[in-house]
C-alpha positions in Angstrom: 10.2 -10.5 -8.5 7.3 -11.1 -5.8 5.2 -8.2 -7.6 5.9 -9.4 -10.8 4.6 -13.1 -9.6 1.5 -10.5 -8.5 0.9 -9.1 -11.7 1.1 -12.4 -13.8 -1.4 -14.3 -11.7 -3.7 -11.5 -11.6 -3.8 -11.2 -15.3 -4.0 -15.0 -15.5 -6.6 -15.0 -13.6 -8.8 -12.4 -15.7 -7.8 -13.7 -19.0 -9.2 -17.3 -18.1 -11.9 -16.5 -15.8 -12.9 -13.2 -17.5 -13.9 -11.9 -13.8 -12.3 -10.4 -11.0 -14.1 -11.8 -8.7 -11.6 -14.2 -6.6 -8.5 -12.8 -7.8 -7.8 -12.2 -4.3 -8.3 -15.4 -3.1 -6.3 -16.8 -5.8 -3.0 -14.7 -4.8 -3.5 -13.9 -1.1 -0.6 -16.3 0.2 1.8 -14.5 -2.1 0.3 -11.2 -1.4 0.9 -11.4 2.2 3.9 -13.1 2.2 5.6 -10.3 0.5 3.7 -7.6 1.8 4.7 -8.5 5.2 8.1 -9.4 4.2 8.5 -5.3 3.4 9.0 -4.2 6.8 12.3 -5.1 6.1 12.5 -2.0 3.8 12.3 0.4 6.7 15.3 -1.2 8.1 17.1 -0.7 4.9 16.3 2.6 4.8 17.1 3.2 8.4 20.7 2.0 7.8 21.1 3.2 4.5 21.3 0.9 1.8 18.0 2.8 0.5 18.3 6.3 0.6 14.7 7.0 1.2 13.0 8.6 4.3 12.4 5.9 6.8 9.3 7.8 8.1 7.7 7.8 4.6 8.8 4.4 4.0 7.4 3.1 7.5 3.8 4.5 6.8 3.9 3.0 3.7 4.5 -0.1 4.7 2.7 -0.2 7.9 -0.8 1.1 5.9 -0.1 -1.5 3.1 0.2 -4.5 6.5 -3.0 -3.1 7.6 -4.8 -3.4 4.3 -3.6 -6.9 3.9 -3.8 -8.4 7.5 -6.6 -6.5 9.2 -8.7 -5.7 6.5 -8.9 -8.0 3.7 -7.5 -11.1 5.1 -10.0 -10.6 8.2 -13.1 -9.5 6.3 -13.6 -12.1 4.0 -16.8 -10.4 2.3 -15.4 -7.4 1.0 -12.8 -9.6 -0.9 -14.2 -9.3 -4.5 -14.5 -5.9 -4.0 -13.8 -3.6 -6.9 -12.2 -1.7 -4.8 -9.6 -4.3 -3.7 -8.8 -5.1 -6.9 -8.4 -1.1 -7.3 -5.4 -1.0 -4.7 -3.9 -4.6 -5.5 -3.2 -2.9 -9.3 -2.0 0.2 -8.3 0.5 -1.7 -5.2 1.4 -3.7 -8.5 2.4 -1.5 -10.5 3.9 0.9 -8.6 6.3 -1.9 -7.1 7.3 -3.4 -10.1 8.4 0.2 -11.0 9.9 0.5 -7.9 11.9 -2.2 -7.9 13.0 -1.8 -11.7 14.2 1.7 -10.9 16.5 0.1 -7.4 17.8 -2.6 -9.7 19.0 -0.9 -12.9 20.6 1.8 -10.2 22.5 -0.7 -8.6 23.5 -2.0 -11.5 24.6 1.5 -12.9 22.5 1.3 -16.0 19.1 3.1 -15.4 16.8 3.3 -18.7 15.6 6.8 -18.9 12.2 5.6 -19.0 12.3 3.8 -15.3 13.7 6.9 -13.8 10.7 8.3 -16.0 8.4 5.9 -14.6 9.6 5.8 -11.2 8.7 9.5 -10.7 5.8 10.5 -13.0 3.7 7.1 -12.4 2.4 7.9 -8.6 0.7 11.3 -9.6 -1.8 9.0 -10.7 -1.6 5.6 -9.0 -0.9 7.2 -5.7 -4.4 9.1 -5.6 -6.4 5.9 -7.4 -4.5 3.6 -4.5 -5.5 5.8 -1.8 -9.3 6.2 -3.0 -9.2 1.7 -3.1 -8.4 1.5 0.0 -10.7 4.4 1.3 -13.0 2.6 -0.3 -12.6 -1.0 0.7 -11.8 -0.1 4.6 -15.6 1.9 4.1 -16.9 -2.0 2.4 -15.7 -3.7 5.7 -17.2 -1.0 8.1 -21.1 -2.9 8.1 -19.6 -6.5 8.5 -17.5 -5.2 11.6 -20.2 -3.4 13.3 -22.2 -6.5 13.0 -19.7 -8.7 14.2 -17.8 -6.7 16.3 -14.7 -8.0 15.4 -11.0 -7.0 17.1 -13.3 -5.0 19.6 -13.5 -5.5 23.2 -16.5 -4.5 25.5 -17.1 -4.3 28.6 -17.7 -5.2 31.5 -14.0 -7.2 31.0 -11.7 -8.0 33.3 -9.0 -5.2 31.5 -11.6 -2.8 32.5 -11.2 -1.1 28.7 -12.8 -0.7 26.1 -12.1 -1.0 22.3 -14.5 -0.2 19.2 -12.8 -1.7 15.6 -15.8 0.0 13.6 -14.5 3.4 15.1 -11.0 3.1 14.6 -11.5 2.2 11.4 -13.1 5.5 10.5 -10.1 7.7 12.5 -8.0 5.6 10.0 -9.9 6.9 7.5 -10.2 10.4 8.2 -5.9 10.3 10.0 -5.9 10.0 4.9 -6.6 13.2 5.0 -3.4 14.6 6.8 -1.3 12.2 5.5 -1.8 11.3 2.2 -1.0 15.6 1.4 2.6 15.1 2.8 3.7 11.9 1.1 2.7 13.0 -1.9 4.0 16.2 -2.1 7.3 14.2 -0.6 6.9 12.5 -4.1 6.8 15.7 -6.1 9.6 17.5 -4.3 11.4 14.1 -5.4 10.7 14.2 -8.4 11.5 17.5 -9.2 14.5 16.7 -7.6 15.6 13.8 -9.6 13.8 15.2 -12.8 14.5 18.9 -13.1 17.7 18.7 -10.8 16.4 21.3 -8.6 17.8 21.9 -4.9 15.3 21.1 -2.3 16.0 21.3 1.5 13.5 19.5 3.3 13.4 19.4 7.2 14.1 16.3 8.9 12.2 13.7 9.8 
């Protein structure tokens, strides 16, 4: 319901404005109240009401609490970014699908084209998601070497140092191992689901 909220503000937004430009200031509260509200996900899935890997689901949600919190909420000039509108699309709709394909389960009355959606969607919004937030953490990377914000220099009294611009660009390049296994996760899942083959995975 939240994402759906999302995606009709967002298109409110363009259709009256005819600009993206401060679609994210417009639906920022919403965003990241349900954004941060997901964490509880990983606790589902680590007591089973969602059968789902909980590591998969955890670094999914804890890179989507990043984006929001430490990124765009903190680094107010990369807001109109194209690129943030890039990722807030592709969160959007890959939610609402989400969501549709957990609800018609539970009901017992799944629509072949959510369990369609569900599993074909990402092969395209899971790359284009990944390359808008590439793109927006790379926006943010000149205002926080000029500011120097979430850093710490010294001399301090922790005796410790801590450079935001730098860890930003480990979080970028940490994509490249990453992003490989949760998608393939996807496409073992959804040749799984799809083609009802038998795939033994290791544990987590």
């Amino acid at each position: 319901m939240g994402w759906l909220v999302l995606a009709i503000a967002m298109a409110r937004f363009y259709m009256q404005k005819g600009t993206y430009k401060g679609i994210y200031k417009t639906i920022q509260k919403t965003l990241k109240f349900f954004q941060t509200f997901a964490v509880l996900e990983v606790v589902h899935c680590a007591v089973g009401i969602v059968r789902t890997s909980v590591l998969v689901t955890g670094v999914q949600v804890s890179s989507r609490i990043f984006m929001v919190w430490l990124i765009t909420h903190s680094i107010k000039q990369i807001q109109n970014e194209e690129s943030v509108i890039l990722f807030l699309v592709v969160w959007t709709v890959t939610e609402i699908t989400r969501y549709s394909f957990y609800t018609f389960s539970l009901l017992n009355h799944l629509p072949y084209f959510i369990k369609w959606a569900r599993y074909n969607f990402f092969i395209i919004l899971y790359p284009v998601g990944v390359v808008g937030e590439l793109l927006t953490i790379y926006a943010a990377l000149p205002y926080v070497k000029k500011t120097g914000i979430f850093s710490l220099r010294l001399p301090n009294k922790y005796n410790v140092s801590f450079d935001y611009y730098y860890f930003l660009i480990i979080v970028m390049a940490s994509y490249i191992p990453l992003f490989p296994q949760l998608y393939f996760h996807m496409l073992r899942q959804r040749r799984k689901v799809l083609h009802g083959e038998v795939i033994v995975e290791k544990d987590d």
